[in-house]
C-alpha positions as CSV (number, residue, x, y, z in Angstrom):
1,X,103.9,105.0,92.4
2,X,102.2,102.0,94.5
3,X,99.7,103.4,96.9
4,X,99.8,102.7,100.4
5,X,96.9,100.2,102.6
6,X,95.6,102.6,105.3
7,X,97.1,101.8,108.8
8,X,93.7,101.6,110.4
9,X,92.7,98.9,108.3
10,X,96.2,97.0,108.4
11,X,94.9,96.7,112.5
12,X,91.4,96.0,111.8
13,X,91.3,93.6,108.9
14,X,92.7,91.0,107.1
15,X,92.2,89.3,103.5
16,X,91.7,85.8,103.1
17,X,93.0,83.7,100.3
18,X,89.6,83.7,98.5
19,X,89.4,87.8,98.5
20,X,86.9,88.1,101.9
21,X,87.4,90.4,104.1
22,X,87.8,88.7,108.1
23,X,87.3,91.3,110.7
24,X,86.9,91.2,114.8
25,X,82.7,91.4,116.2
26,X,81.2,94.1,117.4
27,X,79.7,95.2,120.5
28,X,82.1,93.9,122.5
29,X,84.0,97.2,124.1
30,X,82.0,97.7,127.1
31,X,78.3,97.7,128.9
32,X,78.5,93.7,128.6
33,X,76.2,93.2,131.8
34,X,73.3,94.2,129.6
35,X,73.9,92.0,127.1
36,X,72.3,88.4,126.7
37,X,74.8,85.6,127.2
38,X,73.5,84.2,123.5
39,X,74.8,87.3,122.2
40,X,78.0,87.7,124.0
41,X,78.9,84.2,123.1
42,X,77.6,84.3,119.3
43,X,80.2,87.6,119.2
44,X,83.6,85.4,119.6
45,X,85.9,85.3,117.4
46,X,85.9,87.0,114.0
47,X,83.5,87.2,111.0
48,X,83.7,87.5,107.4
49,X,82.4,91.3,106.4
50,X,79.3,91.6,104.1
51,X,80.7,91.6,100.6
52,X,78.9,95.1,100.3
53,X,81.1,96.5,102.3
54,X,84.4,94.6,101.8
55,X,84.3,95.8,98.2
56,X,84.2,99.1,100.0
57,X,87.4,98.0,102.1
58,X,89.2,96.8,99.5
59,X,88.9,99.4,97.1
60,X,89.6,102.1,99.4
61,X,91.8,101.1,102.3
62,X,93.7,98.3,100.5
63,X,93.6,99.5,97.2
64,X,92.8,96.3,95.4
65,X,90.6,96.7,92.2
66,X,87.6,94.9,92.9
């Protein structure tokens, strides 16, 4: 029987062709008037996870053997 991904990280990450894990910054949900500009505009976009933790990701929400 295959295993199924975890929803939550279906809407949270993706995997790249090369096995990193891409995932949306942080610190950006709220309270952005006390944040510095540098960091609000550092924190576009998305970010490739630490591979620490991707191996993490992968093993246990997408169930790839790492």
């Amino acid at each position: 029987m295959k295993l199924k991904t975890k929803s939550s990280a279906k809407k949270r990450f993706s995997v790249t062709a090369n096995g990193h894990v891409k995932m949306a910054q942080c610190n950006k949900r709220h309270n952005m008037r006390k944040r510095s500009n540098r960091m609000l505009r550092q924190s576009r976009g998305t970010c490739l996870m630490h591979p620490s933790d991707a191996k993490t990701v992968l093993n246990n929400y997408f169930h790839f053997s790492v």
